[in-house]
N, C-alpha and C positions, 0 to 999 in steps of 0.2 A: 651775485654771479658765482661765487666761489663755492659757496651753499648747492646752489643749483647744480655745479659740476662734479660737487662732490658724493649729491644725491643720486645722480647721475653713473659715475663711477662704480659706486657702490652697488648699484640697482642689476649694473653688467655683471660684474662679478656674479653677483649670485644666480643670477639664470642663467650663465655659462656656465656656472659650477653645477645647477640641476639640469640643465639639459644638454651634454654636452653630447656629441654624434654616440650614437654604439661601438665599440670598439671592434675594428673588421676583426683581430684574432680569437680562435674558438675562445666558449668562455663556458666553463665549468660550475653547477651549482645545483642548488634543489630548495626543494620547500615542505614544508607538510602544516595542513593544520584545522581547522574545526570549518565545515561545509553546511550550512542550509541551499535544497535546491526546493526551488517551486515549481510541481507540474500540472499543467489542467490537461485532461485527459478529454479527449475528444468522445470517448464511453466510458462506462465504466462495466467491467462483466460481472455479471450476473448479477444486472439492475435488474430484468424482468424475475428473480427469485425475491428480489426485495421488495417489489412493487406488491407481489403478492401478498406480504406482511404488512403494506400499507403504509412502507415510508417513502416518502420522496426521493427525489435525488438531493434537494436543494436546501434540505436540513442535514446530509451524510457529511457534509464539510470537505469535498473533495474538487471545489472548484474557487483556488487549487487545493492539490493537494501537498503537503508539508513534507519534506523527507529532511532529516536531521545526519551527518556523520561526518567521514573525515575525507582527505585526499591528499595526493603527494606527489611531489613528481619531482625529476632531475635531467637535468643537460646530460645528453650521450654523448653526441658526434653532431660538430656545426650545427644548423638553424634544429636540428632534432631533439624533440625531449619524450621521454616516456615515464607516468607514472599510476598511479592506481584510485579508483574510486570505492567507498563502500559507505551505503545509507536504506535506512528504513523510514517508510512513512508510511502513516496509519492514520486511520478515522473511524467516526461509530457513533453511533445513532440510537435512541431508546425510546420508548413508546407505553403507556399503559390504557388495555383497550376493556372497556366495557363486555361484557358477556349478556347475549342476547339467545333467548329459545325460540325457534320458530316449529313452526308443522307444516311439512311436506307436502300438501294434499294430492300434489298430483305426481308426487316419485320421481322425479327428475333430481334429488339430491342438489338442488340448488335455492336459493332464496328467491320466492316470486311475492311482489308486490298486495299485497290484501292477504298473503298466509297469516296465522295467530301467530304473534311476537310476545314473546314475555321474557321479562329482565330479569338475570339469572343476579341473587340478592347476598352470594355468600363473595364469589372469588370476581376478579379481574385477572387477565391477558397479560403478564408482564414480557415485552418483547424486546431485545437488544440487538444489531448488527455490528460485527467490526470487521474493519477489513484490514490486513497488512502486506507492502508493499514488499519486498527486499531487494537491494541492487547491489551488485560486488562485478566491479570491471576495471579492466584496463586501459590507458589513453596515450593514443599516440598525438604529438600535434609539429605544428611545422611553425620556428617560429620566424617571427619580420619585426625586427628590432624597428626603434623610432627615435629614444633618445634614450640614454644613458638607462633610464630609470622606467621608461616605456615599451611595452613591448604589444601587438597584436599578435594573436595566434588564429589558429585552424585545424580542428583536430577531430577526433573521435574515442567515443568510450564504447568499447565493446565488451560484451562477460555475462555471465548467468544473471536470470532473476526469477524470485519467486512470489507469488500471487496469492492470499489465504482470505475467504471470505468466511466468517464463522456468523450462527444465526442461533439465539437461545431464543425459549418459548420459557415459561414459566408459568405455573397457576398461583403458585404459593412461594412463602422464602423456603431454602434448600435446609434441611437437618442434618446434621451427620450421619446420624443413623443409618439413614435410607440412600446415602451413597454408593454404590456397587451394589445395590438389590438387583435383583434380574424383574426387568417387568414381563417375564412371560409364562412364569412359576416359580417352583423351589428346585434350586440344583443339589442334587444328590451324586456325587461320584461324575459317572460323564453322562447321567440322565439331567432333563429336564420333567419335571413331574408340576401335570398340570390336572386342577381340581376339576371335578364336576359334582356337583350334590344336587339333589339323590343324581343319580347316574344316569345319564342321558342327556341333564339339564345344562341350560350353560350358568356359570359361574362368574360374574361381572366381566361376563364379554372376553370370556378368555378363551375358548371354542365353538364354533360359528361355521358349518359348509365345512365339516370335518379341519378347516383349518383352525391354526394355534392364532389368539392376536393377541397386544398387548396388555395390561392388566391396567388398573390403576396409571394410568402417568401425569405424575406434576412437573416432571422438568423435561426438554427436550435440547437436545445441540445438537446440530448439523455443520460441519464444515466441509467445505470444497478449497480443493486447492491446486494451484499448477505449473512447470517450471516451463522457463522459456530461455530463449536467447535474446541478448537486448543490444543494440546496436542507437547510438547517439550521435549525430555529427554536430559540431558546435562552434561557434566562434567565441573567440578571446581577447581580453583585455588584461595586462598583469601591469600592476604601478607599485613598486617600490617605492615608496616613502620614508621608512628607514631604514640601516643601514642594514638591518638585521627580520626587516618586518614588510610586510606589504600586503596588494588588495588582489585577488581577483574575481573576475566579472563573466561569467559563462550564458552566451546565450545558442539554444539548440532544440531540434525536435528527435523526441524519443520514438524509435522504433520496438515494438518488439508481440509476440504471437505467441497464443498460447494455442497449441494444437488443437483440432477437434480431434474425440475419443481419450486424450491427455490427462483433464481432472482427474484428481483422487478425491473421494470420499472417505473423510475422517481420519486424511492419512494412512488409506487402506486401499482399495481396491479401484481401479480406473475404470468411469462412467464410461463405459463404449461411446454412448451416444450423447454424449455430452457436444456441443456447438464449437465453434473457433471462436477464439477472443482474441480482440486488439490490444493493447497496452500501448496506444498512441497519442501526442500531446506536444505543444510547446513548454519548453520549461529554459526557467533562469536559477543559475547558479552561483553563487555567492562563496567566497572564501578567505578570511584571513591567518594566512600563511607566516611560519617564520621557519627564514631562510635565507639562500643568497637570489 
């Protein structure tokens, strides 16, 4: 019996000692410390540029997708706390494709079925896609304490993000050499000087319909990219487990739009007629904090 009361005893102290009510006077503190969040993305933009190249979605590894970084936050004023998010997530995708000749016979520039097909015997297609995420926001949240060491929250992350799909083509591996060649001639001063021999002819397809095209090309990048405003609502779970340490637990859906006419190309000049893109999805956030 004495066994029994003293197990007993012992058993109360320690759950009144972890879970004792929240203490009603304000309470001052903060946290910061290493964040994975997971998003699946209800699209992804500019899947139809990828399809094109002939990769799936479902080898691009974006469901989900992985954003790695930090967060932090601190008690303002009563149940309020404000603090800050920043994470990138990224994926990518690689492919090597056979190289195939056909004959056009009927000028439509496209492949028809029973055209001569002949297997091109020197190069292959080397293709790669990667895409990167960026998010850098701020979170307001409201909190409702539960016991000493428990707390639920309610909040939102708001703040810029940026969007980069880049896409290489490759025939061969890259030289040094031939990095910064111009493929459309030889630059001289502020000309561009393009051959023709003997004169009139074209010269590996570098004058054509009085226009200039490209010469030789064995490597090709294309990037698109665009910024947006991102908006998150989310629910929370924060558990202190030690004195100095603890978990929390984010779950919420991302908002955020990238404009139509927005994209940049190459980090250069905006596609007028580029589409609108979504950047929306459920995602869960994960954190362990040290702090108070």
């Amino acid at each position: 019996m004495k066994k029994i009361l003293l197990t007993y005893i012992i058993a109360t102290s320690f759950v009144c000692s972890q879970g004792d009510i929240y203490p009603t006077e304000a309470n001052y503190g903060g946290g910061i410390g290493f964040s994975a969040m997971y998003m699946v993305l209800d699209s992804v933009p500019g899947e139809s540029l990828l399809n094109n190249l002939g990769f799936k979605m479902d080898k691009f590894g974006t469901r989900p997708l992985v954003f790695y970084g930090g967060e932090g936050f601190a008690q303002m004023s009563g149940p309020w706390r404000l603090g800050g998010y920043a994470g990138i997530g990224k994926a990518q995708v690689s492919d090597v494709y056979s190289i195939y000749l056909y004959k056009d016979n009927d000028n439509d520039r496209e492949f028809d079925p029973g055209e001569e097909i002949e297997k091109h015997k020197t190069n292959n297609l080397n293709v790669k896609a990667r895409l990167n995420f960026l998010l850098g926001a701020a979170t307001i949240e409201y909190v409702v304490p539960i016991y000493r060491d428990l707390e639920v929250m309610g909040g939102a992350l708001m703040g810029l993000g940026s969007y980069t799909l880049r896409m290489d083509q490759q025939l061969e591996f890259p030289m040094w050499e031939n990095i910064g060649e111009s493929i459309y001639g030889t630059i001289k001063g502020d000309s561009v000087l393009v051959e023709v021999d003997p004169p009139g002819d074209i010269k590996d397809g570098a004058l054509k319909d009085n226009r200039v095209y490209p010469l030789d090309i064995k490597t090709s990048m294309t990037e698109i990219s665009g910024l947006f405003f991102n908006f998150q609502p989310y629910v929370a779970i924060k558990w202190q487990f030690l004195d100095r340490m603890g978990l929390r637990i984010t779950a919420g859906y991302n908002k955020g739009t990238i404009k139509d006419g927005t994209w940049r190309l190459n980090g250069g000049s905006e596609i007028k007629d580029s589409p609108a893109a979504a950047l929306r999805g459920i995602t869960l956030r994960s954190v362990i904090y040290f702090g108070l």
